[in-house]
Residue, then its C-alpha position, 0 to 999 in steps of 0.5 A: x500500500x502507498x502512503x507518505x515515507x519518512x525514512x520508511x514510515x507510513x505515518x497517519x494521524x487522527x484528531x478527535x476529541x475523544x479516544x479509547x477508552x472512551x465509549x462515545x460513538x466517534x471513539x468507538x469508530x476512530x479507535x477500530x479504524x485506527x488498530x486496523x490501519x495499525x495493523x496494516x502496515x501504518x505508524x498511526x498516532x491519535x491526538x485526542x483529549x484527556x477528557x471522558x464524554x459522559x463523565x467529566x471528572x473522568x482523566x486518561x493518561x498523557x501518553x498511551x499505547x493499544x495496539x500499534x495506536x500511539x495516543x497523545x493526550x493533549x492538555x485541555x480544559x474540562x469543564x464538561x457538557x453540561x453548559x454552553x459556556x463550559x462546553x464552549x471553553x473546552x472546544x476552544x482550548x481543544x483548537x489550541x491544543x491541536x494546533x501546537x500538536x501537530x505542530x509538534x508531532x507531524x512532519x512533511x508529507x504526514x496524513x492528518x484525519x481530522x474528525x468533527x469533533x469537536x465542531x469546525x476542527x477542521x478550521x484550525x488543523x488544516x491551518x497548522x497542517x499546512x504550516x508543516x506541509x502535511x496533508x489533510x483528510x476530513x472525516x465528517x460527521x457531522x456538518x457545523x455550523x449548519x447543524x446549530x443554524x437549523x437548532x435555533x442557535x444565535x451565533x451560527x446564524x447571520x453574518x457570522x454563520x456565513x463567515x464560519x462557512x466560508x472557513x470550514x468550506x475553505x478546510x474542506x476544499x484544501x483537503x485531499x479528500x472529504x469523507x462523508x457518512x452518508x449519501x445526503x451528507x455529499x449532496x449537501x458538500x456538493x451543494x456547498x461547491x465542494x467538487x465530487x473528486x473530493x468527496x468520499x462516502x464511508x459509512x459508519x459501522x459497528x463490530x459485526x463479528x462481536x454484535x451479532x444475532x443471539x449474543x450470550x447472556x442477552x436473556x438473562x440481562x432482559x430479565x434482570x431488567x424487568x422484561x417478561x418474554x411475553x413482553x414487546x419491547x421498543x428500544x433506543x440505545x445510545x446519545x439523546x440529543x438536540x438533533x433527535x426527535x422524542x415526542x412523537x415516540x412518547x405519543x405513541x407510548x401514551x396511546x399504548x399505555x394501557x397495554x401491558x404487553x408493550x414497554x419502551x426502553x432508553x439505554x444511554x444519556x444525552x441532553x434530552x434524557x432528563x427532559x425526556x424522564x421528566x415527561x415520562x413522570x408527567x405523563x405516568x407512563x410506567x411502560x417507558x424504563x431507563x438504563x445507563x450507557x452500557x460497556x462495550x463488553x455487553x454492548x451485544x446483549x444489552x442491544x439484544x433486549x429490545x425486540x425492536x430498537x427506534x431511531x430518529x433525527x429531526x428532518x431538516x437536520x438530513x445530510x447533516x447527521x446521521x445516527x450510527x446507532x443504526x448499525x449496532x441495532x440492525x447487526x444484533x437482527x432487530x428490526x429498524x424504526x425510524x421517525x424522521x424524513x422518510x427520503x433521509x438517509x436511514x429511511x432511503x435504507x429501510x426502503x431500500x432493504x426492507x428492515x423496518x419502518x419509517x415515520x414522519x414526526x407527528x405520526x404516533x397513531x401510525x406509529x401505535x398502530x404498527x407496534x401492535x401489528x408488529x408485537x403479535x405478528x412474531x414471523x414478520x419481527x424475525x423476517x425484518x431481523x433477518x434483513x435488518x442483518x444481511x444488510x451490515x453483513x454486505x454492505x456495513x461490516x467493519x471489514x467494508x468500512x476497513x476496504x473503504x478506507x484502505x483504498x482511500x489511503x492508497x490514493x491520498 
């Protein structure tokens, strides 16, 4: 495989803001991507923070090793997300610290794969990486500041929101190649005059060779949790964010309500968690229960509980994320609800291959009516399962997203 030479080295960096251990989405994604890159012949190195992203008093060494991944602790604020202010003190000092980073740590001709997190990181690296004459990749997850634009936020609205754009679309353009997560996301980079040659779709993905149908001990923690087999359960696992849609699911567990049958399961944590238990409360709803964010050990078993697992993301936030959760909960063979534009990316997969349902926000009655089709309706739930499976293993396996990526660096 080709790659850039320093005396013999193959030497790639990744940036983002959270790393192994870490159990937040992009550092579970980064952390397989890095050790197989590792493995397959590259000198990588990840420039990350000490910071935990559920856990603010959490601190991870300065310096570490896993795997042939050599990571590099940057020193940081932490004030944690539990408010703007904070959270916004943390990003900046990230900047900070990245930029003295690579400017310490990368040499000529280095690869740097800058994730999204935190937003616009892409701004400042490929500033510093051009300083020390390297080349940079954008792996986005997520599109800032379009994302807090469509959320009601001030500052990226305005003349400032265009000047943030102008910045991060300049990243974006100087870069050797932009990866995307999903087909929606290069439609929106291309309608921001990025040409397609610098435009990669690399989807997410989940460990499809540890999260598979039947895990050990699923069952038994299905039980510990309070569930019956009779018992139909619908499940969301993972970040409760701003950009999630929540009331049109809660609508439908009040129309189920008075079924003993069906019970609503939220594993996980994220801004709206609280709001959404605070409603739980207000409504009475004794079906909806809450557990926290599981290791990844038991990831396999915990997503195996529900009997199907739902989705959403607010409509007009389509091309600007997409929810990897949808990976884990179609590799354990469960099927896919998804609330939210139906022509999004996930609903443009479930059409596609047929493993679930999708809604448009507001559709509870719909929503309702399904759910209890679908608990009695047994062979139609393995049918879907079934599908929900065949889709990761051909086209969303960690080993397509490895190729993927393999045949990028071989052309960066």
């Amino acid at each position: 495989m080709s790659g850039p030479h320093i005396g013999g080295e193959k030497r790639l960096f990744f940036i983002n803001r959270f790393y192994y251990p870490d159990h937040g989405a992009t550092a579970q994604i980064l952390s397989d991507v890095a050790e197989h890159l590792a493995a397959s012949g590259w000198q990588v190195h990840v420039l990350t923070s000490r910071l935990s992203y559920s856990d603010p008093r959490t601190r991870y060494q300065h310096r570490a090793s896993r795997k042939g991944v050599k990571i590099i602790r940057l020193p940081t604020t932490g004030f944690g997300r539990g408010n703007l202010i904070g959270r916004t003190i943390d990003y900046l000092s990230f900047y900070v610290a990245c930029v003295f980073g690579v400017l310490k740590h990368v040499r000529k001709a280095d690869l740097i794969v800058i994730k999204t997190d935190p937003p616009m990181l892409s701004v400042p690296v490929s500033f510093a990486a051009r300083l020390k004459r390297a080349h940079s990749i954008n792996w986005i997850q997520d599109l800032f500041p379009d994302v807090a634009d469509e959320l009601g936020v001030p500052l990226a609205r305005g003349w400032i929101g265009k000047g943030l754009k102008i910045l991060r679309n300049r990243s974006f353009r100087t870069a050797v190649t932009n990866i995307v997560i999903g087909e929606r996301m290069a439609e929106r980079l291309a309608g921001e005059g990025i040409v397609k040659d610098q435009i990669r779709i690399i989807p997410n993905f989940t460990d499809d060779t540890t999260i598979h149908p039947g895990p050990m001990g699923w069952q038994d923690l299905r039980r510990a949790w309070g569930y019956k087999d009779e018992d139909f359960v619908i499940g969301y696992s993972g970040n409760l964010g701003r950009a999630h849609e929540v009331a049109t699911m809660l609508d439908a567990a009040q129309h189920l309500h008075d079924n003993p049958r069906i019970k609503f399961l939220f594993v996980g944590g994220g801004h709206l968690r609280q709001q959404v238990e605070a409603e739980v409360e207000l409504r009475q709803l004794t079906s909806v229960s809450f557990q926290p964010y599981q290791p990844r050990a038991t990831l396999a078993a915990s997503l195996s509980v529900p009997n199907m697992h739902w989705i959403s993301l607010q409509p007009q936030l389509e091309g600007l994320v997409l929810p990897s959760k949808l990976y884990g909960a179609a590799a354990v063979g469960r099927p896919i609800c998804m609330i939210g534009d139906k022509d999004g990316d996930i609903g443009r997969i479930i059409a596609k291959h047929n493993i679930g349902y999708c809604f448009e926000p507001g559709e509870s009655d719909a929503l309702a009516r399904m759910i209890l089709d679908l608990a009695v309706n047994i062979d139609r739930q393995r049918d879907l399962g079934r599908a929900a499976r065949h889709f990761v293993d051909a086209h969303a396996s960690r080993e397509h997203a490895f190729a993927l990526w393999q045949a990028m660096l071989e052309e960066a």
